[in-house]
Structure formats: C-alpha cells, structure tokens
C-alpha positions as CSV (number, residue, x, y, z in Angstrom):
1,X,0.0,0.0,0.0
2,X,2.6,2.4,0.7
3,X,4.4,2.0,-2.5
4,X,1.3,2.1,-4.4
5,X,-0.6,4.6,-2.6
6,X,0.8,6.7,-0.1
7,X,4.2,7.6,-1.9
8,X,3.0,8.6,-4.7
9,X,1.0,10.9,-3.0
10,X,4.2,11.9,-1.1
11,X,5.6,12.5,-4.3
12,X,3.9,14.3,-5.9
13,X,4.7,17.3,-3.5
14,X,8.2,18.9,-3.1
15,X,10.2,16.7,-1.0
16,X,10.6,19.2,1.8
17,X,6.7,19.5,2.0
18,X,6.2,16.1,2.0
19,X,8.9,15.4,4.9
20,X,6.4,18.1,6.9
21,X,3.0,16.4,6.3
22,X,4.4,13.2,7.7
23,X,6.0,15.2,10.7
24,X,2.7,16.7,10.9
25,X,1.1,13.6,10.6
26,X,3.2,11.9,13.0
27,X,2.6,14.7,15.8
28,X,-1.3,14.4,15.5
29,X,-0.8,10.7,15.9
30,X,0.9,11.3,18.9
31,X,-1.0,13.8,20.6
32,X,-4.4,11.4,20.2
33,X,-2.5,8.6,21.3
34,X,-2.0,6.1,18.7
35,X,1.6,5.1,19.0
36,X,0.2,1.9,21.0
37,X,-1.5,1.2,18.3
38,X,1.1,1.5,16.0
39,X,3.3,-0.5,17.9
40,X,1.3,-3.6,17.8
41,X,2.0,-3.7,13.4
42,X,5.9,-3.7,14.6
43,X,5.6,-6.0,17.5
44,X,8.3,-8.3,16.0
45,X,11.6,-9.0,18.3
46,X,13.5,-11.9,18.9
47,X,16.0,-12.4,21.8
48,X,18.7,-12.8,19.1
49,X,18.3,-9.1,18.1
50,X,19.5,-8.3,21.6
51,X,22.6,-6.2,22.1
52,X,24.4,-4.3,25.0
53,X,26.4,-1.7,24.4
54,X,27.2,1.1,26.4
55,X,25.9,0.2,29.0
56,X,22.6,0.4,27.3
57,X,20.3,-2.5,25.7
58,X,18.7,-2.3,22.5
59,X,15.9,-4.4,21.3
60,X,17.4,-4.7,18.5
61,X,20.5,-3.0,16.1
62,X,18.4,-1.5,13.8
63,X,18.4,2.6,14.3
64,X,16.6,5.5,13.2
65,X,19.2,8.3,11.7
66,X,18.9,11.7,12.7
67,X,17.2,14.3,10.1
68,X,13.6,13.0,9.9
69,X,12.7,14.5,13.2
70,X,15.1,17.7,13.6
71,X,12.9,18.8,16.4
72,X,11.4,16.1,18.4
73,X,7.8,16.4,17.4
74,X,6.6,12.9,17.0
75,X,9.6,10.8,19.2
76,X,7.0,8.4,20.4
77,X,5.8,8.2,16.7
78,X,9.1,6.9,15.5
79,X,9.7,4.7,18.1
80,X,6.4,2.6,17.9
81,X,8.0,1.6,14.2
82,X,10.0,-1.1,16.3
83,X,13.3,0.4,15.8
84,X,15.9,-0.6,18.5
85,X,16.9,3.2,19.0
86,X,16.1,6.7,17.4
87,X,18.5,9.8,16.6
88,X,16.5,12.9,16.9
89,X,17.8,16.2,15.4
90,X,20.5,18.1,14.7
91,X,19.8,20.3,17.9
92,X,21.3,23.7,17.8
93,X,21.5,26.4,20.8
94,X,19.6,29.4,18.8
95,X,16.7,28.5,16.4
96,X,18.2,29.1,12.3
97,X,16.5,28.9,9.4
98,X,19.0,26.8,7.5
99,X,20.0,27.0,4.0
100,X,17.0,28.7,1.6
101,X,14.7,26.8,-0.6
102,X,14.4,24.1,-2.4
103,X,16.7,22.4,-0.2
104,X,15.9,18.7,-0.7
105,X,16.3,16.6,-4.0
106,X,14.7,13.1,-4.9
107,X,16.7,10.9,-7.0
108,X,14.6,8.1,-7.7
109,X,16.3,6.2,-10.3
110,X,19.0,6.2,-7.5
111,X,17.0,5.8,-4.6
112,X,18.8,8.7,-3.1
113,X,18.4,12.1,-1.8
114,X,20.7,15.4,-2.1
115,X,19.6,17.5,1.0
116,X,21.6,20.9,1.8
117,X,19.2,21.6,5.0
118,X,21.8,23.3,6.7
119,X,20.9,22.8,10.2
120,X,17.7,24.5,10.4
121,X,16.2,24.0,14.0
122,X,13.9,25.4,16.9
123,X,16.5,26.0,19.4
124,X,16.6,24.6,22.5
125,X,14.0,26.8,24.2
126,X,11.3,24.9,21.6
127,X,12.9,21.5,21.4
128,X,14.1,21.2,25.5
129,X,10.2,21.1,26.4
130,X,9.5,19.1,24.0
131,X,11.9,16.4,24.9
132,X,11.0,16.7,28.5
133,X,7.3,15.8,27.4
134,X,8.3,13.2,25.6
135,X,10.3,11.7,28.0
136,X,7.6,12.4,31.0
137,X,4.4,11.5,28.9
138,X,5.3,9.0,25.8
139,X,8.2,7.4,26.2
140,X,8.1,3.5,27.0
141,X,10.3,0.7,28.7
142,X,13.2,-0.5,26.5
143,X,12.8,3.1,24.0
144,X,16.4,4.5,23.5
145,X,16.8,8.2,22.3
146,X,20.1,9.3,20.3
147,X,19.9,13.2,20.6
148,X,22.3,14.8,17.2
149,X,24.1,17.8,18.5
150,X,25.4,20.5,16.0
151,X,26.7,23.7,16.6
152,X,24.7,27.3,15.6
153,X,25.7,28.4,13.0
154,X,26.1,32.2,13.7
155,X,28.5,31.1,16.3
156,X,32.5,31.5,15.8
157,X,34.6,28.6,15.4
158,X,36.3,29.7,18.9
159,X,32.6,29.2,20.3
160,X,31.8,26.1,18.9
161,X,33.3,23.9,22.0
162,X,30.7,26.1,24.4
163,X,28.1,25.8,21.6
164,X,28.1,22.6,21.6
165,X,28.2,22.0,25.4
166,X,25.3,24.0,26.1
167,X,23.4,21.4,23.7
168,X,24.5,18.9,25.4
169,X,23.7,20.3,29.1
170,X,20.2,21.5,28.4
171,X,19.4,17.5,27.2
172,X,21.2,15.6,28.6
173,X,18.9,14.1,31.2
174,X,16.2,13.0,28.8
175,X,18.9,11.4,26.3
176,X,20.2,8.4,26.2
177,X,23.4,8.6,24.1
178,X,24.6,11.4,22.1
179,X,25.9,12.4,19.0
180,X,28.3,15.1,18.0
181,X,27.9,15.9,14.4
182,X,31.0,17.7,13.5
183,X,30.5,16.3,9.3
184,X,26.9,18.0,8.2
185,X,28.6,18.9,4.6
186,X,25.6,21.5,4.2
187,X,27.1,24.1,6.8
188,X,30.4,25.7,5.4
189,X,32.8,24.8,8.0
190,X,33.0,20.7,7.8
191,X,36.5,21.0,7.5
192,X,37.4,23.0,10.8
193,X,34.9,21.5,13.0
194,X,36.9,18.1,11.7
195,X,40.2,19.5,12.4
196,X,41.8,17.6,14.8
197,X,42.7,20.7,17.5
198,X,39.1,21.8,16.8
199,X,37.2,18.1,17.2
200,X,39.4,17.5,20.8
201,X,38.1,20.9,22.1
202,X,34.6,20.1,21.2
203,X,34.8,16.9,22.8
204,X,36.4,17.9,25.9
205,X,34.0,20.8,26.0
206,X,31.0,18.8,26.5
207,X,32.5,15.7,28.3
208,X,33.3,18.2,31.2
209,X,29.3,19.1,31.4
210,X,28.8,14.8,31.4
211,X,27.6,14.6,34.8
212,X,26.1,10.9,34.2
213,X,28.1,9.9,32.1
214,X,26.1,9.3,29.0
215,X,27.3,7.4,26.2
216,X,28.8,10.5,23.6
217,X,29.6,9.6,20.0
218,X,31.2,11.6,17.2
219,X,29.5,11.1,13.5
220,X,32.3,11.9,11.2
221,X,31.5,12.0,7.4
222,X,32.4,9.9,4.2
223,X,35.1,12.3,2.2
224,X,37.9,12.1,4.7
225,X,41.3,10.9,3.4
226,X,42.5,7.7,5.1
227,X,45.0,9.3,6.7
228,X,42.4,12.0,7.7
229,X,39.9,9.5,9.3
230,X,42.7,7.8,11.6
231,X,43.7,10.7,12.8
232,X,40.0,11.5,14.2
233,X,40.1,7.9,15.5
234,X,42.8,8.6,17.5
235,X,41.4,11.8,18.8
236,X,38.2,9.5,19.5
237,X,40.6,7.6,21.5
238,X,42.3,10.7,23.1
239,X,38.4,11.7,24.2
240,X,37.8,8.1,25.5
241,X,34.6,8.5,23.5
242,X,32.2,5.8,23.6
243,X,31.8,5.1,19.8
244,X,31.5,6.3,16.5
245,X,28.9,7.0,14.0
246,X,30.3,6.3,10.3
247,X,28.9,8.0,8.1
248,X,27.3,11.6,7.4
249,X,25.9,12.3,3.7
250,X,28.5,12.7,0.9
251,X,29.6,15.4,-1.6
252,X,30.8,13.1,-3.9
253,X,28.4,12.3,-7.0
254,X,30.0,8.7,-8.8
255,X,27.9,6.1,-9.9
256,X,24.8,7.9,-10.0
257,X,22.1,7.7,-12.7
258,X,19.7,10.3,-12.2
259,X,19.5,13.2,-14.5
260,X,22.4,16.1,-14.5
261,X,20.0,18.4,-13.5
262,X,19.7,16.2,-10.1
263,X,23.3,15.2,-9.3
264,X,24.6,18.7,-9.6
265,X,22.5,19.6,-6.9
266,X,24.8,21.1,-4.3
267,X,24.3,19.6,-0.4
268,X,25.2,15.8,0.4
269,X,24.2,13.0,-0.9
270,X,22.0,9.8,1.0
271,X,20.6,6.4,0.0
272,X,22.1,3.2,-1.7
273,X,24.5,4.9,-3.9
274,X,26.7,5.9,-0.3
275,X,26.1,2.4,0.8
276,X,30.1,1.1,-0.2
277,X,31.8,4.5,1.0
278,X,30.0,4.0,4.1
279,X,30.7,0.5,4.8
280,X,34.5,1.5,3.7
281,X,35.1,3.8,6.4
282,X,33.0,1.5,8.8
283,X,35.6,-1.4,8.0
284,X,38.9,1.3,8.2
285,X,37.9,2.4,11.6
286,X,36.6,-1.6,12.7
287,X,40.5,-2.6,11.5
288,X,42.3,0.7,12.8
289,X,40.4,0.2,16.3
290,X,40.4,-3.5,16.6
291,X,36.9,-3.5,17.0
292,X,37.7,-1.9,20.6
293,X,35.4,1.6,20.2
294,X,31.8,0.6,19.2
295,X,30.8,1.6,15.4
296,X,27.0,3.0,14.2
297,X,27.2,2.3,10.8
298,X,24.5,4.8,8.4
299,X,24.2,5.4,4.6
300,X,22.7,3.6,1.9
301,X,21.2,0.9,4.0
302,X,17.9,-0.5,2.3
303,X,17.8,-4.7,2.9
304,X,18.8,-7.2,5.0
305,X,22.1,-7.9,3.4
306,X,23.3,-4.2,3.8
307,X,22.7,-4.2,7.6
308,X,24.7,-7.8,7.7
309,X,27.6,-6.7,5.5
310,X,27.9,-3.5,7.8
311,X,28.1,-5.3,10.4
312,X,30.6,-7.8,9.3
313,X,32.4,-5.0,8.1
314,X,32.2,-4.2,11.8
315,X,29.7,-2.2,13.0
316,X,27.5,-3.0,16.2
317,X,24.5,-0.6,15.2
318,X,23.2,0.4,11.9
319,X,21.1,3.0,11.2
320,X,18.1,3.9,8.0
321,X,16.3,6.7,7.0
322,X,16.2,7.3,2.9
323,X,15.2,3.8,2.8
324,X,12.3,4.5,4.2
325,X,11.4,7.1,2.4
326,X,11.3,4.6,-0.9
327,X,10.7,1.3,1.2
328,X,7.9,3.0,4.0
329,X,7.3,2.4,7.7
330,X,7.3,-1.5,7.6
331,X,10.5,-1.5,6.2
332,X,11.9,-1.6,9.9
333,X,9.4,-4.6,10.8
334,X,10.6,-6.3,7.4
335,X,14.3,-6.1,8.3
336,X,14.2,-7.7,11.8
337,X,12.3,-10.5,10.6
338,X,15.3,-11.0,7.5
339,X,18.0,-10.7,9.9
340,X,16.4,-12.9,12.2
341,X,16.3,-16.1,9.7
342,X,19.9,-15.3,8.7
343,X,21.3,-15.9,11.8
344,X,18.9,-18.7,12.4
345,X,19.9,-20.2,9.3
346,X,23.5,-19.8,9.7
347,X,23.6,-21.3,13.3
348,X,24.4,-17.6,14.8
349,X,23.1,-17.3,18.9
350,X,22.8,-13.3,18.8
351,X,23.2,-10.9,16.2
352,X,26.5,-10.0,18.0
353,X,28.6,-12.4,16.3
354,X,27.8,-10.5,12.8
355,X,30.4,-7.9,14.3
356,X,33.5,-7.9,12.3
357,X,33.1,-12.1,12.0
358,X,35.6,-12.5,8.8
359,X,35.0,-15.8,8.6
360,X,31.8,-15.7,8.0
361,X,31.9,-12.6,5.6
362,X,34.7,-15.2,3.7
363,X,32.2,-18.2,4.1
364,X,29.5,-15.9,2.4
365,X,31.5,-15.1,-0.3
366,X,32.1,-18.3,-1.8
C-alpha cells in the first residue's frame, strides 16, 4: 500500500513538503494517542536481536538516523515503528532557518536524496520542552533516544566547544546517548569542526558538562582521506569517547544515474549509492580500532544484506532513513524479521557475532 498509494502521494509534492506532512502527521498521531497502536503492526523481536552496548540494551541493532525528526515532534511516533533506538535532530542552541529553498532533492532512479538543509532547528528553548514531554508522557520501557548535536551556525569557530556543550547540558537528562555531528557537509565549516585541535576541544567541551556519564559519539562523514579518518580515530581515542557513527551524507556524486540536473545539486548526498563508501570507512575504523570503540554504521542501508555486511564490516549498530522514504514504515518490521532467519539459518546465537566475524563474511563469499 505504501508503494502504491501513499508515496505517490508523497511524491507528488516537493520533497521538503512532503517530509512536513508526515512530521505533521506523526505529531497528531501522537497527541491522540495512537503510537500503542502503531506499535502492535511492529511488535516483531526476537531475543537474538538483543545487544548491549554502552551500557545500554537495544531491542534490537536496527536505528533510526537523525534528520527526519530535527525537532522532536513525533519521538513516540518513531519509536512505535519497532526500531531498537532513534537519533533525533541536529539540535542547535539558537533557532536558524537553515539554507534557503528548495533544499531537498529526490533521485529516484537512485534511490537517493541530495539534502543541503543546513541545520535548520527550533532551538533549544522549543525543542528542551519538548523532549522533557516526551520523556515524561510518551516514552516506554526499553525506547532509547540518540539526541544529534550541532553547533549554531552564527556562532564562531572559537565558540563552537561552548556551543556545543550547552546542547548537550540542556538534554542531557532525557537522552540516552549522544551524537556530535561535526561532518553535516551542508554548513560551510565541515572542514574546521573536523580538524583535529578543533574536534578535541569540542569533545572535551561537553564531556566536562557529562555529569552521568552518557554514552557520547562523534559522526564523522564519508570524504575524509585515510589518513584524515585515523587521525580522528585517535582523537576518539584521546576523548575516550564511547563510539563512532560512520557516516554523514556525501559530496561526492560517482555512480549515479539520475539526470544532470539532479546530481549537480549542491548539499550531500544519502541512499544506496553511499552504501560502499559508508561501509569502507566502517571497515577502516573496525580494522584501525580493533573492533575496541563501538561503530554505528549509516548510509545507503535499504535490505537485510546491507545491515549484515555492515556489520561484518564491523559495525554494532546500523542505522536507516532514505530507505524508508522509498521502502515506507514496515521497512523496519521487514528487516528484523530477515535478519532474524539469517542468523537462524546460519547457526548464529545473537546478532553480535555478525560484528567484524571474517570468517563468516569469507564463508558468504564463496
């Protein structure tokens, strides 16, 4: 139905108006209640979907990526889809507009999307109450909330560790782990906020407001050199963060079939077509760490074998959202139950030993 019906509908608006009729959508559903309801067409879980990690248990390793709800207006929406954790934002200090309009690009022939959003969000005075509802009022047992932290854009670079801490202070109690997104390649300054100085101040900025200790990630992006990507590991190391989120969207346009008018699109780049840069970098950081700093893996994710060969490639937690924009909401339901019969069928006790199991990626291979 939603591939016959409902996207088309979707479709046949701009893509940014169509993102905020199913926000709006979403948000009426929650204020009348019906995320119950909703959670009983994703009810699927299995014990084998089970994972721990920091300090945290997940129903399962399938996550919602930040972006779809910038500023928390449907949480409990999102989370009745059955996902095992949701990301919610970029969150900035001020509210900001974000880059002008049109600002978000279908490629369909791709099953992608070029997005240049450029932050746009409510500010904490909006989103902070919000959250706090959402964790008083609709939030159940076993829902995890990823909160994406990004820094103002008005504010200097020499801000940006404060910025970014006062992001982190003003949510930290209803969030569950967090994300520093230092890699948006919409907002000018990707570069410098991915310098290594300028990462290690941010970090240390908002680990000193980290009263309890939540789990805080960095999501670094898809176009940095080798050599630039280990050098941010070790600063992840330096930080003693508690894991990595791999990747952002990409500036790079290869392999892409859509029309010129499309591609040249300036902003970054989602969907299958970032799917092997992703898992590249996933794999770089899996082999550069040892597999000893715990690795979200996000882009170009769509089936079943995508989330496996991330996570053979070494990542503990994957995350979608393009996909669902082309696949819909059952997508999420769909993919526990494949990954569920895979590791049935290959004599696997928990979706853990997917992580970084060579022998098995070599065994699949033949």
């Amino acid at each position: 139905m939603y591939k016959s019906v409902v996207r088309p509908l979707l479709f046949s608006l701009d893509a940014e108006t169509a993102h905020k009729v199913v926000l709006q959508t979403g948000h009426v559903a929650q204020a009348l209640g019906l995320s119950g309801m909703l959670r009983q067409f994703s009810v699927f879980e299995d014990a084998k979907l089970e994972t721990e990690l920091f300090g945290l248990k997940f129903k399962n390793p399938i996550g919602l990526a930040a972006g779809l709800d910038k500023n928390f207006e449907a949480l409990s929406i999102w989370q009745a889809l059955g996902f095992g954790f949701i990301e919610a934002g970029g969150v900035t200090v001020h509210p900001q507009k974000g880059n002008p309009r049109p600002r978000i690009f279908r490629l369909p022939q791709d099953q992608a999307i070029i997005n240049r959003m450029g932050f746009p969000s409510e500010g904490l005075e909006v989103v902070v109450p919000r959250a706090t509802r959402y964790h008083s009022s609709y939030r159940k047992p076993g829902d995890l909330l990823a909160i994406n932290v990004a820094k103002t854009t008005k504010v200097s670079m020499d801000e940006a560790p404060s910025d970014f801490a006062q992001t982190f202070e003003a949510l930290h109690e209803v969030g569950d782990l967090f994300i520093v997104d230092v890699s948006c390649p919409n907002t000018g300054e990707i570069a410098k906020l991915q310098e290594k100085n300028k990462l290690k101040e941010i970090l240390l900025a908002i680990k000193e407001k980290n009263r309890e200790r939540k789990p805080l990630l960095v999501k670094l992006g898809p176009d940095l050199s080798p050599t630039e990507l280990g050098t941010l590991i070790e600063v992840c190391f330096e930080c003693e963060l508690d894991g990595i989120v791999a990747t952002n969207t990409t500036s790079k346009r290869e392999g892409l079939s859509s029309p010129e008018r499309l591609q040249s699109q300036q902003g970054g780049l989602s969907g299958k077509p970032l799917f092997q840069r992703a898992r590249s970098v996933v794999a770089q950081i899996y082999a550069e760490t040892g597999g000893r700093i715990p690795i979200v893996a996000v882009g170009g994710i769509s089936n079943c074998n995508d989330v496996v060969d991330m996570m053979l490639a070494g990542a503990s937690l994957v995350q979608i959202y393009t996909a669902l924009i082309y696949e819909g909401p059952l997508l999420v339901q769909q993919l526990k139950k494949d990954l569920t019969q895979f590791l049935n069928t290959n004599n696997l006790k928990s979706v853990n030993d997917l992580v970084g199991n060579m022998a098995l990626k070599e065994a699949l291979r033949v």
